[in-house]
N, C-alpha and C positions, 0 to 999 in steps of 0.2 A: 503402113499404118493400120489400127485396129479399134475394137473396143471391145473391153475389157469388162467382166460382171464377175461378181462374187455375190454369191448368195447364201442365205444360212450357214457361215462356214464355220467348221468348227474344229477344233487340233484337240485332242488328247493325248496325252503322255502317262499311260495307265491309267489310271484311275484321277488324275490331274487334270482338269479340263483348263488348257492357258487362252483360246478365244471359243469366244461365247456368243455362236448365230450372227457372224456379223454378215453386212450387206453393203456392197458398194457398185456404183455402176462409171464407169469410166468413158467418157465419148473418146468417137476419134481424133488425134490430134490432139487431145489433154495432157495438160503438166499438172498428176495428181502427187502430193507429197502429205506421207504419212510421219505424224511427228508426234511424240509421246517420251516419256521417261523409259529408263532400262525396265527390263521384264514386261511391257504393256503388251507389247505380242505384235509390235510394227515386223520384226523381223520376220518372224514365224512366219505371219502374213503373205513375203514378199518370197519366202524359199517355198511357200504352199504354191501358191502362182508359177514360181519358176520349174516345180517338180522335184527341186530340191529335199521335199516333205510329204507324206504322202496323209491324204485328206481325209479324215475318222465322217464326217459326214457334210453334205452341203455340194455345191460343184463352182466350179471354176470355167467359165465362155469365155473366149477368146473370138472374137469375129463370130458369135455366138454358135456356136462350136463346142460340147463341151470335151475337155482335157482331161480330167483328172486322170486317168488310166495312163497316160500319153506322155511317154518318156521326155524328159528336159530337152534335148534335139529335137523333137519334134510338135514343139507347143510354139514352132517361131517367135519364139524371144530369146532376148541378148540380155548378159548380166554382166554390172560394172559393180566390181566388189570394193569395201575399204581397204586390200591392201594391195591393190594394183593385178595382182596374181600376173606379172607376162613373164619371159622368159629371158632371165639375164644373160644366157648365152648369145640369146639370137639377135640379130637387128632389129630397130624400129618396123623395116619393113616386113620382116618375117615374122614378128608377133604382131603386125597387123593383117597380114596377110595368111596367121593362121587360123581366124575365124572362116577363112575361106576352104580349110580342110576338107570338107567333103561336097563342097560345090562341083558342080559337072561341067562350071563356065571353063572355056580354055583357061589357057595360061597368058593370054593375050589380054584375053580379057579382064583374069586378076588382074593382071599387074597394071590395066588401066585403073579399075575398080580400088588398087590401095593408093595411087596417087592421085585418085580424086577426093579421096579421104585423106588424106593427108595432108593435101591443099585446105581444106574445109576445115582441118584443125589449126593449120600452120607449122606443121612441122615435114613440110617436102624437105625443106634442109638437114634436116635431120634423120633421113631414112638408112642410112648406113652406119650409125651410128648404134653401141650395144647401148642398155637400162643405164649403167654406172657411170654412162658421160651425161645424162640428161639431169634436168630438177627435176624435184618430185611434181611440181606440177605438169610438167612433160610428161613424166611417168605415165601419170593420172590422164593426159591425152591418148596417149597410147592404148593403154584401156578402153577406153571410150570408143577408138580409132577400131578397136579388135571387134568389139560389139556393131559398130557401125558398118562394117562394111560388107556385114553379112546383110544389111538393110534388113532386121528383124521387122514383124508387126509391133512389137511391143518392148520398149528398153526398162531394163528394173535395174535400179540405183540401190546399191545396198551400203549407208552412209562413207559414200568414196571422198567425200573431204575430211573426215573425223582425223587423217593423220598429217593434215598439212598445218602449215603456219597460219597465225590469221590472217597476215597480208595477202596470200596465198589461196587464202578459202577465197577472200572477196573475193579475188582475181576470175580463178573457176567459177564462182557464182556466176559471176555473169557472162566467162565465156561457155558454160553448159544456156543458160538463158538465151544466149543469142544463138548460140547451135541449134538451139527448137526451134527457136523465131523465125530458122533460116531453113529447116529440115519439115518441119511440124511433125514430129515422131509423136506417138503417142509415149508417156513419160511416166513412170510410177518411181516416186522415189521415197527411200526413206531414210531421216534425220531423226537426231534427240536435239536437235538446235533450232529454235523456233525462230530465230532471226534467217534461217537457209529456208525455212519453210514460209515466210510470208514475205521473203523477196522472190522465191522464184516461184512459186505454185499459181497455177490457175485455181486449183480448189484445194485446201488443206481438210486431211481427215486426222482430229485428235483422238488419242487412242488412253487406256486407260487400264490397269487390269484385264484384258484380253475384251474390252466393250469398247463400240466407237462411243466417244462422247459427244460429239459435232462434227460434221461436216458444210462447209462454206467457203466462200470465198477468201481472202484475207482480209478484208474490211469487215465480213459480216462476222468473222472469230474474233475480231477485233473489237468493233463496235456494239456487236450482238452477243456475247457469248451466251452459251447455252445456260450451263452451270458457275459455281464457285471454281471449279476444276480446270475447268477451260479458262474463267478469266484469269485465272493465278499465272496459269502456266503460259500463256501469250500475252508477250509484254514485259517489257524491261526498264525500270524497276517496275515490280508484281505490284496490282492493284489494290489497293490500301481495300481492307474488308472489316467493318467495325457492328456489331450486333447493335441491336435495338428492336423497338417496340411500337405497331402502330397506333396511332392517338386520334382521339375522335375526328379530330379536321384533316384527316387523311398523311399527317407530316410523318416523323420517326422519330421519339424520344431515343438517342445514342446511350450509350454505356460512357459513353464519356461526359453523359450531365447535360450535352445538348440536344436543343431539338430541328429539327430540319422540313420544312415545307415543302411537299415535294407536287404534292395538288395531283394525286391520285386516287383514285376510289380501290381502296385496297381496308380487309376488315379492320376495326379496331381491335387492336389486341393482338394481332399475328404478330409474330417474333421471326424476325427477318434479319437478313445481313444488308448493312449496304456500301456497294462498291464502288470508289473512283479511283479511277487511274493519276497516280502522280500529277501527269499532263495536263491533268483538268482541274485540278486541288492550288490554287494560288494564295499567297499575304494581301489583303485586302480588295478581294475581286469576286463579284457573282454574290450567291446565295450564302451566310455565314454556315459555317460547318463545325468547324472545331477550332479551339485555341490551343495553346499551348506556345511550352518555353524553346526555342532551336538550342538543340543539344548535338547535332552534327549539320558538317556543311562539303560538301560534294562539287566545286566547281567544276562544269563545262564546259569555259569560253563565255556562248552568250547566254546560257542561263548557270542557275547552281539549283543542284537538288538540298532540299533543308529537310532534314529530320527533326521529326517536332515531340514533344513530349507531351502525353495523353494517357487520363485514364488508363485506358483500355492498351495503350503501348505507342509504340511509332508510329506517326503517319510520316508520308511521305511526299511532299510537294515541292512544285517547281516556284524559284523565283528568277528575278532579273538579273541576269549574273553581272551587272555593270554596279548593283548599287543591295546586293543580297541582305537578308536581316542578319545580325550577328550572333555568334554565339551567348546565349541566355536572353534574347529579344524574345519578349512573349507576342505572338501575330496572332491574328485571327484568319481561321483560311476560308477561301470560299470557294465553288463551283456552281456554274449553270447548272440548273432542275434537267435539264436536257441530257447531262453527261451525267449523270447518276444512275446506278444499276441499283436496284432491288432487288434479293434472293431469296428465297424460303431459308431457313434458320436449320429446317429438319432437312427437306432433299437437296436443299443446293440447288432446289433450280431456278433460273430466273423467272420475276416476275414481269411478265410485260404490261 
């Protein structure tokens, strides 16, 4: 185990600059996962760190150590790729035990060394066995199995579920989650799926156009998000964001005709966005918010999401899914003052 710093980093690609001075600092034992859209520069990130890429300016500590110069063997980290890379000829055990390639340990001791990995993954049974008898999620062990048993300082996850099934990703989710819980490796991984990022992360860093936009926990991207950027993007269905106008008694005249009390001292006059999450948006509950007609209905068992017609376009709220409003029912929706976000209109950023 390690800890991991990035400081000022920065990648050029000629005259292209894709990250831009970022900073992150990883303890030991952390599950950090970087999670952003294609092009944000989570990858670039994660091959700079590996050695993979070679660093225009900034440094890279490793057990505070700096690397950048320091060929990919010799920066002790392990890399679990999206498409498994092992080797279809060879057994389970052999492309676990070929992370073990320039090890000095006997041979006694490898061959302890892949069946204690291989026990930790659950695949002892399967160690004679080529890639083309296994599932892909086997596959995806193996992998893991390969990086593991080198006992790297630092494992980097280059989105290794992006090619399984969803039943399949769950599955991995949590047995990669329980593999740390049971190893404590220090963990950098990186996703574009924000459900992989706020089930398994200790700290998620949102990433954007080559800028971090937050770093936190999963409840404080959640509950706190930084910007409009960050709330869109964590959280499934995206958080309902409607402009408006502050009013002398501190509430928010909406674009959609209403006004909302929010009982904060914020100026009159600023032109703000404000955000609630589905989740917090109900038919006849809390502070009123908005009306409108239900023009879509989305059941889930025990609730149903209702798309409401507004103004300003869709919101999107949750009702009781035993007894939902109907199509063309006009409700009135509401949310606790408590779960409302306030955002600048011009930066996106939150107001607190």
């Amino acid at each position: 185990m390690a800890t991991l710093a990035i400081r000022d980093l920065v990648k050029r690609y000629d005259k292209t600059e894709v990250l831009h001075s970022i900073g992150l600092e990883v303890a030991d034992g952390e599950f950090v996962v970087f999670v952003g859209p294609s092009g944000c520069g989570k990858s670039t990130t994660l091959r700079l760190v590996a050695g993979l890429e070679e660093v225009t300016s900034g440094s890279i500590e490793i057990d505070g150590k700096v690397v950048n110069n320091l060929e990919p063997k010799d920066r002790d980290i392990a890399m679990v790729f999206q498409n498994y890379a092992i080797y279809p000829h060879m057994t389970v055990r052999k492309n676990i035990g070929f992370g073990l390639r320039s090890s000095k340990a006997s041979k006694a001791e490898k061959a302890e060394r892949i069946e204690s990995v291989a026990a930790l993954l659950g695949m002892t049974e399967y160690l004679d066995r080529k890639p083309n008898q296994l599932s892909g999620g086997q596959r995806q062990r193996v992998a893991i199995g390969r990086a593991m048993v080198r006992d790297p300082a630092v494992f980097l996850f280059d989105e290794p579920l992006s090619n399984l099934d969803a039943q399949l990703r769950t599955q991995m989710r949590l047995e990669i989650k329980k593999l740390h819980q049971r190893v404590g490796s220090t963990i950098v991984f990186v996703t574009h799926d924000q459900v992989e990022a706020m089930t398994m992360a200790d700290r998620i860093v949102i990433m954007k156009d080559g800028h971090i936009q937050q770093v936190g926990t999963p409840a404080e991207v959640y509950h706190q998000p930084a910007n409009t950027f960050v709330a869109r993007f964590i959280g499934a269905p995206s958080m309902n964001m409607v402009p408006g106008v502050v009013t002398a008694g501190g509430g928010v005249a909406l674009s959609t005709g209403n006004e909302v009390a929010l009982g904060r001292a914020l100026p009159e006059g600023r032109e703000v966005i404000l955000g609630i999450r589905p989740e917090d948006l109900h038919p006849g509950q809390g502070t009123p918010v908005i009306e409108g007609a239900v023009n879509v209905r989305e059941p889930l068992g025990h609730e149903t999401l209702i798309y409401v017609d507004t103004p300003h376009g869709d919101v999107i709220a949750k009702a009781d899914g035993r007894v939902p409003p109907e199509i063309g029912d006009v409700v009135r929706l509401g949310a606790l003052a408590e779960n409302m976000h306030v955002f600048d209109a011009k930066t996106g950023e939150a107001l607190r």
